[in-house]
Each structure stands twice: as structure tokens, then as C-alpha cells.
N, C-alpha and C positions, 0 to 999 in steps of 0.2 A: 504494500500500500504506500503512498507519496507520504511524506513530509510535509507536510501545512507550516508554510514560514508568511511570514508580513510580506505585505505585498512590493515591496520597494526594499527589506531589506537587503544590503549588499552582496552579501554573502552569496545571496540567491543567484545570478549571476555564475559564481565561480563554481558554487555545486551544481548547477545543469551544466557544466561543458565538464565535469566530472563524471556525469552523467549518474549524479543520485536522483534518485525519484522524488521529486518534490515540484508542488505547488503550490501556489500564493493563495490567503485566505480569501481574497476576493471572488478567487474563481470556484475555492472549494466551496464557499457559503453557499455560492446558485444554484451547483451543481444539483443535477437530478440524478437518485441511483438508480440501476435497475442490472437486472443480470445483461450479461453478456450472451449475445447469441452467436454460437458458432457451427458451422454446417460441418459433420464428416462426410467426406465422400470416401463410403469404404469401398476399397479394391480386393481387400484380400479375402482369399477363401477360407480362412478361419477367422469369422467375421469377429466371434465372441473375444479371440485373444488380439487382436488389435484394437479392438474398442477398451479393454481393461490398459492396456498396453497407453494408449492415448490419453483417458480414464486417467489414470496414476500421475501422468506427467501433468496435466491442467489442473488437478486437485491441488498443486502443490500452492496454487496462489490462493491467497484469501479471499481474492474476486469471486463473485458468485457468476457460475457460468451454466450457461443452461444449452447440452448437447443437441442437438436434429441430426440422425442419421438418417443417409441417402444410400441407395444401392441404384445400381442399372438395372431398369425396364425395359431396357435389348438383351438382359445376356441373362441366361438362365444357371442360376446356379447352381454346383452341384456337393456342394460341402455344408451346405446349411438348411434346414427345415423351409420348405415354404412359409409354414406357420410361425417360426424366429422370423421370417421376416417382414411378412405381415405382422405380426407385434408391434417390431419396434423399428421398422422400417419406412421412410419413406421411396417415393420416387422424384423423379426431378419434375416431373408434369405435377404433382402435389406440392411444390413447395415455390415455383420458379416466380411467382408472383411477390414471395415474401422476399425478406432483405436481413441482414445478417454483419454484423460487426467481423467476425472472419471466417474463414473456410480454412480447410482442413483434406487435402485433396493426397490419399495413401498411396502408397505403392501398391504392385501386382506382377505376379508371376505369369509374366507375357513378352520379358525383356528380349528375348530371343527372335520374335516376331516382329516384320516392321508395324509401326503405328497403325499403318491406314489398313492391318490384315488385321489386326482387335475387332473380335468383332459388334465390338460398343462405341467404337473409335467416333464415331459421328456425334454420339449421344454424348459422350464425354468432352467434344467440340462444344458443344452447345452448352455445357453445364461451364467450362470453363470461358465462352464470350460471356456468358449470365454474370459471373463474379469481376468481371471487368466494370458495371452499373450495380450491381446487388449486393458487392461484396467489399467491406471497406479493407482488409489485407488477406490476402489467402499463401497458407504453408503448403507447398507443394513439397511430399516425401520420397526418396528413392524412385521409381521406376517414373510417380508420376511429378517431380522433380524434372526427369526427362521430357515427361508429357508436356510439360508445362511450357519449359525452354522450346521444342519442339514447338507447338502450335503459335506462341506467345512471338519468339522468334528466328523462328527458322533453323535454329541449330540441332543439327543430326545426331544422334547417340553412335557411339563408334565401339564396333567387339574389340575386347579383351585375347590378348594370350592365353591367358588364364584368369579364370575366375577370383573376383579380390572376396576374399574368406576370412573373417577374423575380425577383430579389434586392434585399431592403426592408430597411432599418435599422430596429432595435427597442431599446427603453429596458427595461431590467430595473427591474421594480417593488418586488420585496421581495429583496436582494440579501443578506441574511443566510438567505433558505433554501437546503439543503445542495445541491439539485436546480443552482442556478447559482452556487455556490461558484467565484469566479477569475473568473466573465465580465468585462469591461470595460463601463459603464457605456451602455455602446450597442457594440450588434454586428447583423451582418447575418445573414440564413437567404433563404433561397428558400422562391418557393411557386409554386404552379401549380395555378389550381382557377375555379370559378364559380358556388362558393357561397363564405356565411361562419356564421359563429355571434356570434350581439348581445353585444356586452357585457352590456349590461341583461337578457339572458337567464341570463347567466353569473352575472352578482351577487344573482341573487335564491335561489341554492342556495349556503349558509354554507359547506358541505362544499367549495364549491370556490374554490381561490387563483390567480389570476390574476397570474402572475410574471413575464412578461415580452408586451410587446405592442408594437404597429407604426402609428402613425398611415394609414400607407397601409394595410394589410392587416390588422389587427385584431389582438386577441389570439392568442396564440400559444403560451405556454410554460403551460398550466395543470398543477396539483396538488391531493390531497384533502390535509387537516392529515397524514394519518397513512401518505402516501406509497405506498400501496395502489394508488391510480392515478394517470399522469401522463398526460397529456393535448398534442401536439405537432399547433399545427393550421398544418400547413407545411411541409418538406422540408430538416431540417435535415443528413441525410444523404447527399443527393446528391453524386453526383460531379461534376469541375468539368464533363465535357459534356452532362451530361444535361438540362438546359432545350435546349441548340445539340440534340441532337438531334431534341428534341418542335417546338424551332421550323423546321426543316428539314422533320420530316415534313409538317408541317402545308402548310408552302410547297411542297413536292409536292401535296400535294392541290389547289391551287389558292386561287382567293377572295384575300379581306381577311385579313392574318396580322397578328398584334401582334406586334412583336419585344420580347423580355426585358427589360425593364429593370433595369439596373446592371450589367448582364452583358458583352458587349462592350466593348468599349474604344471608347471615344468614340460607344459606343450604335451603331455599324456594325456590322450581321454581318458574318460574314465577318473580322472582325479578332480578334485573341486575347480569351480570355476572362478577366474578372478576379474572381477566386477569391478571395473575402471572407469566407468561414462556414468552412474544415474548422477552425479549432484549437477556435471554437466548437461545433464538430458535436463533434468529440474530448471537449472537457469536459463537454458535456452526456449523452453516453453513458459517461463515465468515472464522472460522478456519480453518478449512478441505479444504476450498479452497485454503485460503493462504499457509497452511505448508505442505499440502497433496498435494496438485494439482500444485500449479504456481509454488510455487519453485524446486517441484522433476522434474518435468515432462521436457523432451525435446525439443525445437524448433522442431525439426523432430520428429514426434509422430512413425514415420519408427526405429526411432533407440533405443525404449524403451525396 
């Protein structure tokens, strides 16, 4: 939550280019509360563990947020009950009228496939031109991170050698924007994928800032100046078992498996797992909410 200081005192000044959270009483006195609305657009087929996954990391702020989840009404799923999603699911024709302080747009296990062979891909077009008017900053995550860059502008996802597996140390580049306010100078995230997105792709669109990235695994933490869209190409919200489970499946299947890297303890499975990213998964979703979402956004979501 901000700091309530006098409206003209000094100080205030030098703590926002600090980038503490604070506000002048002037603007707190008027303010009108109300939750936060934010839209998930799940992608993944195990809808229950990404939403707990999501779930965990938003709970961290004292802000009161109030979840809408979205699934596609093109693509029939086959990992979830119809009836889970008739519960607690919307569709984009049910909600595309309403409006929404931020979106929340996940990855999917499609990365292999180009874009336009998804075969939601259009519907997914259309939900993401909607939060360009509907939506005052939307998190685009891993696969659809891609998505995003891809539709939004033009840049191509490009295969992997090898698949990047593991938990990877990353240097924050620009550590005075609000988006990684607190990180530590190097922190770790997870990824899991077998593609990437070029740097040199990334730098040739001014609109986008490249905030934190990974010698093994590339960029990762992107933003536009004006905070509209954040861009996470990696899996900063995972729980600690969920790489141990994808690499379990996989070793069910049979074949050649890469195990995790930096995951394990002494890089054995089978041994405990060492849990490097949640304070950093917490502050980057605390962020986004605080400097992206609560303070841009309107009392009247009408007048965005």
C-alpha cells in the first residue's frame, strides 16, 4: 500500500524517483476504493494449477483484487471438466463489453506450432485488440508473452537448440523502473520452453524496454515506457514443483529427458528442490499491480 505524505512535502519528490510507493494526502482523501479487476486469460490445460499458481502471487498484495477467468470458445478442451468450466469460467463473447484495470494473458503448450496453426489463434486476436481499449495494462506470460510481441509487433518467436529447462539467474537492466522496484541485482525465475525471442529483435521497437534478462535464457522481464504492456518470457510464477513434475512426466514417456537445471539439489532428481524465485515472483506481481494497475487506472473503468 503507498505512503500518505503532505502534499508538497519535499521529500516526496526524492522518494518517487526512489520509486517508494507513496502518495500525497490530497489525492488519497478523494480517492474512491474498490477492488481491482483483472481478467485471466487461461491457456493452460491444467486450468486448476495455474489459477492457484496466479492465485498465490496476487494474494501477496493487500489490494483487494477480484479475479474473471476467460477460457477459449474455439478450442475444446480436453484436461478439464466441461462442468469446471462452466462454473467458473467465462468466455470472451460474455465478458468483451466489460472493462478491466489489467489482464493476465498465460502461456500454452503450443510453442512448437506457428501462431496462425493454434487453432484459437483468431479468437485470441481478438481478445488481445479488446485489451488495447478494455484493458488498462495487460501481463503477457511465457508462450503468450510471444503471443503478444507477435500480434502486438510483428516479432517472430525463433526454435531453440535445445530446450531452456531449469531455473536461470538474471541481471536487472534498468532497476529504477517501478515494474522491478526491490529486486536484488541478480535473481532467478524458471523457464521451460523451445523457443526464444532475439534481442536484436527486441531492440529494434523503441516502445519496448528490456528490464531484466539471462545470459542462458535471454530476455525476460520486458515493458512499453507507459506500462500498458508487460511482457514475462519465463515462468516467474511457478510453484516450487512444477518443473519436478513436467520432468517426471516427460521420464514417463520414455526417451532422452533433460533434467532442470538449478533445481534439484546437487542437480539429482529425486533430491529436494531448491526454491530460488517466489519473493521475486511476489515483487514482480506486487509491482504491476501497485504502479500499473491501482494507481493508473480510474474509479470509473468507463473513462479509461
Amino acid at each position: 500500500m503507498p505512503l500518505i505524505i503532505p502534499d508538497k512535502l519535499p521529500a516526496g519528490d526524492l522518494l518517487q524517483k526512489e520509486n517508494i510507493f507513496v502518495m500525497h494526502d490530497g489525492a488519497a482523501t478523494s480517492q474512491d476504493i474498490r477492488p481491482l479487476r483483472i481478467l485471466m486469460v487461461n491457456l493452460m490445460p491444467d486450468k486448476a494449477a495455474t489459477e492457484t499458481q496466479l492465485a498465490r502471487v496476487l494474494a501477496n498484495s493487500p489490494l483487494q483484487v477480484e479475479l474473471t477467468l476467460v477460457r477459449m470458445g474455439t478450442h475444446d478442451a480436453k484436461n478439464v471438466l466441461e462442468e469446471y468450466l462452466e462454473m467458473f469460467y467465462k468466455t470472451f463473447e460474455e465478458i468483451r463489453e466489460e472493462r478491466f484495470d489489467g489482464m493476465i494473458l498465460t502461456g500454452a503448450p503450443v510453442e512448437t506450432l506457428e501462431f496462425e496453426e493454434v487453432d484459437y489463434w483468431e479468437e485470441l486476436c481478438a481478445i488481445m485488440e479488446y485489451a488495447k481499449t478494455h484493458v488498462y495494462s495487460s501481463m503477457f506470460i511465457c508462450w503468450g508473452a510471444q503471443a503478444g510481441l507477435y500480434y502486438h509487433y510483428g516479432i517472430q518467436k525463433k526454435p531453440l537448440k535445445e530446450k531452456i529447462f531449469g531455473v536461470f539467474e538474471h541481471k536487472v537492466l534498468r532497476p529504477h523502473t517501478p515494474l522491478v522496484r526491490g529486486f536484488d541485482d541478480v535473481f532467478w525465475a524458471p523457464h521451460s520452453r523451445y523457443t526464444q525471442v532475439l534481442r536484436s529483435e527486441l531492440e529494434a521497437h523503441d516502445e519496448i524496454r528490456i528490464l531484466a534478462e539471462s545470459e542462458e535464457a535471454g530476455p525476460h522481464i520486458l515493458a512499453t515506457d507507459n506500462g500498458r504492456q508487460i511482457f514475462v518470457i519465463g515462468h516467474q510464477e511457478y510453484d516450487r514443483e512444477t518443473l519436478g513434475l513436467e520432468y517426471y512426466r516427460d521420464v514417463r514417456k520414455g526417451g532422452s529427458v533433460q533434467v532442470p537445471k538449478n533445481y534439484f539439489k546437487d542437480e539429482q532428481p529425486g533430491k529436494d528442490v531448491v526454491m530460488r524465485w517466489r519473493g521475486h515472483a511476489s515483487m514482480l506481481f506486487t509491482n504491476w499491480l501497485n504502479y500499473y494497475v491501482y494507481q493508473e487506472t480510474p474509479y470509473d473503468l468507463s473513462k479509461m
